[in-house]
GUGU-472089 format. One record per residue (C-alpha): residue number from 0; y, x, z; residue in one letter. Coordinates in steps of 0.05 Angstrom, whole numbers, plus 32768, in hexadecimal, padded with zeros to 4 digits. Example, Ala and Ser with C-alpha at 12.3 -4.5 7.8 and 13.67 -1.06 7.14 Angstrom:
2
  pos    yy    xx    zz  code
    0  7FA6  80F6  809C     A
    1  7FEB  8111  808F     S
This chain:
193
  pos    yy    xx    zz  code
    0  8881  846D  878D     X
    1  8883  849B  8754     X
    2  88A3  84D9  8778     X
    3  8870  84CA  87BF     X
    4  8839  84D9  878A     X
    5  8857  8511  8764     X
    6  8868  852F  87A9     X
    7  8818  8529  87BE     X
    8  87FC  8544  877F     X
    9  8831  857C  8785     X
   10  8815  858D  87CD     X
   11  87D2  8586  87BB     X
   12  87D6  85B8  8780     X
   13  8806  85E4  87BE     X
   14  87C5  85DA  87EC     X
   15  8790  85FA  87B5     X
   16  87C0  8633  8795     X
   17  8796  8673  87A1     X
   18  87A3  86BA  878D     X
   19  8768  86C5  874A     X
   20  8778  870B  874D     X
   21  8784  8745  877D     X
   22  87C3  8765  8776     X
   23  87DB  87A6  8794     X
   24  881E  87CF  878A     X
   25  883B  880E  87AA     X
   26  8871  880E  87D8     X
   27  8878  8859  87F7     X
   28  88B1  8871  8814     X
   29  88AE  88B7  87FC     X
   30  889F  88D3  87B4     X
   31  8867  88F8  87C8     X
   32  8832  88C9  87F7     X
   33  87F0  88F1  8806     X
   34  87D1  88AB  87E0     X
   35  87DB  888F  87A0     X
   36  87B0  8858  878B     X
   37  879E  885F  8742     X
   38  877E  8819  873F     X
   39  875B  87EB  8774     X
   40  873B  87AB  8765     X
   41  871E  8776  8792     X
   42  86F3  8737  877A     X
   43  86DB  870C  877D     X
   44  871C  86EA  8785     X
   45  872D  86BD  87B0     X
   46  8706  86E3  87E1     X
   47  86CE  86B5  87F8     X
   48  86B8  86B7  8847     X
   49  867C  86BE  8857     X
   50  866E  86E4  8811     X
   51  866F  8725  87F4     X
   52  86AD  874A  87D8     X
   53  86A3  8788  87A0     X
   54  86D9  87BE  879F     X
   55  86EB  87F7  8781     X
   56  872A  8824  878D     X
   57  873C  8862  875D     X
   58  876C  888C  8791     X
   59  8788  88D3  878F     X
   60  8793  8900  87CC     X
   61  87CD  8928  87C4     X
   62  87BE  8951  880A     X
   63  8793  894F  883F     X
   64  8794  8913  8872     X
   65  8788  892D  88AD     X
   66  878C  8911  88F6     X
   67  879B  88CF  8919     X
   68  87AB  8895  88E4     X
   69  87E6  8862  88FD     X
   70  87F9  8823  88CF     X
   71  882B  87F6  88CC     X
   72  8807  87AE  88B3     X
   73  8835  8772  889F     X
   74  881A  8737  8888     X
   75  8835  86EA  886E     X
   76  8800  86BF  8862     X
   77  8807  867C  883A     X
   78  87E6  863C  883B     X
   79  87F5  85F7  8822     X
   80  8832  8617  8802     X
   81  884C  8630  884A     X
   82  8853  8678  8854     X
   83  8861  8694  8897     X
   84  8852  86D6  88B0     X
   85  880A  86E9  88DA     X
   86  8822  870D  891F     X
   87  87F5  873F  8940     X
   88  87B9  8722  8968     X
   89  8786  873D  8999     X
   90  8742  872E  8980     X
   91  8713  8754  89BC     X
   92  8745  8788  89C4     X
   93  874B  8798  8979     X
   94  878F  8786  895B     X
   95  8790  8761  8918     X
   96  87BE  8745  88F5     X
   97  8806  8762  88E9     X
   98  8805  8798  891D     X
   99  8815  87E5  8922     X
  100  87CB  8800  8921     X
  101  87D1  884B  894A     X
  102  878A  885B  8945     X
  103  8772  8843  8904     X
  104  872F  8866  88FD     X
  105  8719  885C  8944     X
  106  872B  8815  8945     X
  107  870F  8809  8904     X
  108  86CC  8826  8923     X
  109  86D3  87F8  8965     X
  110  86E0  87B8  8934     X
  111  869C  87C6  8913     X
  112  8673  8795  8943     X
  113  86AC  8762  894D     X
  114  86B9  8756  8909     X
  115  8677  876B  88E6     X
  116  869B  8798  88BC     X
  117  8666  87BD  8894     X
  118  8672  87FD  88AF     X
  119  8636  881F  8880     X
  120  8662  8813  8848     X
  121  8698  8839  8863     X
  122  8666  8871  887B     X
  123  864C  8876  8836     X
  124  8687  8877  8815     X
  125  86A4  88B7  8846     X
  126  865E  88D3  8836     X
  127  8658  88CB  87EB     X
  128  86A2  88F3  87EF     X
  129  8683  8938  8819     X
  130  86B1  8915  8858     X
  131  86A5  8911  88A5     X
  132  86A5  88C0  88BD     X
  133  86BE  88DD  8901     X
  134  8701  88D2  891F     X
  135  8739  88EF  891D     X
  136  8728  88F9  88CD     X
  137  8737  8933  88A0     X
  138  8732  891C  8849     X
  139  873E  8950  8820     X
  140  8768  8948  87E9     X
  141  8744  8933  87A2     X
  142  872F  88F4  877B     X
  143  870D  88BE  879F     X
  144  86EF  888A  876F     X
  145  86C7  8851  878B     X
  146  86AE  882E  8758     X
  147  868F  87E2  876B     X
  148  867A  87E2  87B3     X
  149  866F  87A1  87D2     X
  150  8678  878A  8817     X
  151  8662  874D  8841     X
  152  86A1  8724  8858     X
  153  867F  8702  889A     X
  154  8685  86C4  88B4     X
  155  86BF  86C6  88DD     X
  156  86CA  86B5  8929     X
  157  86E1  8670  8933     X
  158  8715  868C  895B     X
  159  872F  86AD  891F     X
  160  871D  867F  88EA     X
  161  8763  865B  88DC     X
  162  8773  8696  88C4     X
  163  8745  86A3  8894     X
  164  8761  8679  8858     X
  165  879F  867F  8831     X
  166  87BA  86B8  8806     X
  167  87CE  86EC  882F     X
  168  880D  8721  8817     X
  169  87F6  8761  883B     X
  170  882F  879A  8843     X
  171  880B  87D6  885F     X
  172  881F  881D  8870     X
  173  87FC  8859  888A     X
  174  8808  88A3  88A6     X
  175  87E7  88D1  88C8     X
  176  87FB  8918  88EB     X
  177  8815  8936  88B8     X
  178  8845  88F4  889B     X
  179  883F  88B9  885E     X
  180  87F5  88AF  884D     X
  181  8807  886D  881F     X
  182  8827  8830  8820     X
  183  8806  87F2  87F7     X
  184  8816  87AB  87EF     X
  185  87E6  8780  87D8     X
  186  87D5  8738  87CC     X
  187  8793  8713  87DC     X
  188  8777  86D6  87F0     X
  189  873D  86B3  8823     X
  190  871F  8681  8819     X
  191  86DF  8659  8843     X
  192  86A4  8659  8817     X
């Protein structure tokens, strides 16, 4: 009796384990990515849906970006102590999920009414910077601090809700015409409010 209640109160705390704090690391493959991430924080955290998420991202821009952005996405998700891996899915013609993205800024502009992605913050973001929001892009090298911007995380489709909760280990990788933009890991987690 003892070990069938040490085994529930061991998958109950399994069940309601959530990341407190957004993690990220570098994981380039070359010494010189045209990104480096100086710092990037994400709160609050868990991530509650729907809610509102501040960020803010210190990066540096060792060259220009130019051209059509691809990415490479893998991503494990864990709940109840079970982690398994998130394949890509179709979601109105939109991949999500871990995919290899080929079009990154014009599928990112086609998401906008699927997933209400605030797409203003984006736009103001490029603007505040001097940039064009038109695709293919073209970002300059320099500093680009964003200091506490907040975003509305929507209420998601029910089609997609089962997998919006868990903490989610996000490998991601990105290049574009002329080779390694950046590769990131980071570590987050959704939860329903």
């Amino acid at each position: 009796m003892k070990s069938l209640l040490l085994l529930a109160c061991a998958l109950s705390s399994a069940m309601a384990w959530y990341y407190t704090k957004f993690e990220w690391s570098a994981c380039n493959k070359t010494a010189n990515p045209a990104v480096r991430v100086v710092s990037a924080n994400v709160q609050p955290m868990p991530l509650r849906h729907p809610g509102t998420a501040n960020f803010s991202v210190d990066a540096n821009l060792n060259r220009v970006v130019q051209g059509n952005l691809k990415g490479k996405v893998n991503i494990l998700r864990t709940v109840a102590g079970i982690r398994l891996p998130v394949r890509c899915y179709t979601y109105y013609g939109i991949p999500v999920g871990s995919c290899e993205y080929q079009n990154i800024c014009s599928q990112m502009q086609s998401a906008v009414p699927f997933v209400n992605i605030n797409w203003l913050v984006w736009v103001h973001l490029m603007l505040t910077h001097g940039q064009s929001v038109t695709c293919p892009l073209t970002i300059p090298e320099g500093n680009y601090n964003v200091e506490s911007k907040s975003a509305d995380i929507p209420v998601f489709d029910s089609s997609l809700s089962w997998l919006t909760v868990g903490n989610f280990d996000i490998d991601m990788s990105v290049t574009d015409d002329i080779g390694e933009v950046g590769c990131y890991s980071i570590k987050l987690s959704l939860q329903p409010k």
